[in-house]
N, C-alpha and C positions, 0 to 999 in steps of 0.2 A: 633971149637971143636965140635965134634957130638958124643950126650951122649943118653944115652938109662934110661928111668926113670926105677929106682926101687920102688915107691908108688907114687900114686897122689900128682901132686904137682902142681902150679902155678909161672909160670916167663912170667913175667908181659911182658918181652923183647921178650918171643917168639912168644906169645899167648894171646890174651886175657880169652881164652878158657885152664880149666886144661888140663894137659899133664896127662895121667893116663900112670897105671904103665906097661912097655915092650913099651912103644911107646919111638920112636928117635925122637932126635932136635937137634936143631944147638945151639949155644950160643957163647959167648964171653971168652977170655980163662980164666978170672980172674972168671968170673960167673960160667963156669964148673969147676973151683979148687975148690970153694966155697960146690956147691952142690956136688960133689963127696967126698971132706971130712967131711961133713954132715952125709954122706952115705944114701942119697938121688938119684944117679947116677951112672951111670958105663960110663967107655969111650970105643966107638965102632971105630971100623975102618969105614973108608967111603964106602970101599966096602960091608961090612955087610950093613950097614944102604940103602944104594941106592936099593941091594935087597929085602930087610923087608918092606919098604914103598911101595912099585907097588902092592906086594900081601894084603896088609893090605888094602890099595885103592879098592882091585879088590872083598875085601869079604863086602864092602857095598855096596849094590843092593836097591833099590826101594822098598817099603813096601805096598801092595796094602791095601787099606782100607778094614777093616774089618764089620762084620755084626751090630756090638754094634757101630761103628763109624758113622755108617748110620743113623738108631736108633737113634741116638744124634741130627741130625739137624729135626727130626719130631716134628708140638708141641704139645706139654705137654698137659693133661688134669689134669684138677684141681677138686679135689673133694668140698664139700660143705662149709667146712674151710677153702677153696681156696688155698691149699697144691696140690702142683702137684705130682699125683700116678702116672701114667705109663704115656707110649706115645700112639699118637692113630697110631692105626694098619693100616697100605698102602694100 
């Protein structure tokens, strides 16, 4: 059974990772009766679901590291109290 979550939810059987809400899964049918009378689910056809996953795949991309992530591995200067104020500059 392939169900389409309506809120964040967690099934241990599909994921160990939540399932947030619009995203599809597969499950077992007593487990999708369960969460869809909850009203926790919807039931999708297979052909909607096979579509909706390739594009959802296709819109996470690589995130290049930013200027503050950089910054992060420089180190630290400590002032007099031995508290670290800023990084030192490249």
């Amino acid at each position: 059974m392939i169900l389409q979550a309506l809120d964040t939810i967690h099934v241990s059987s599909v994921s160990s990772e939540n399932i947030t809400t619009g995203q599809t899964f597969e499950v077992d049918d007593q487990a999708g009766r369960s969460l869809i009378e909850r009203g926790l689910a919807i039931e999708v056809d297979a052909a909607v679901a096979a579509k909706a996953e390739p594009a959802a795949k296709a819109e996470a991309q690589p995130v290049e590291p930013s200027q503050a992530e950089e910054d992060a591995d420089q180190t630290p200067i400590a002032n007099k109290a031995g508290a670290s104020v800023r990084t030192k500059a490249a």
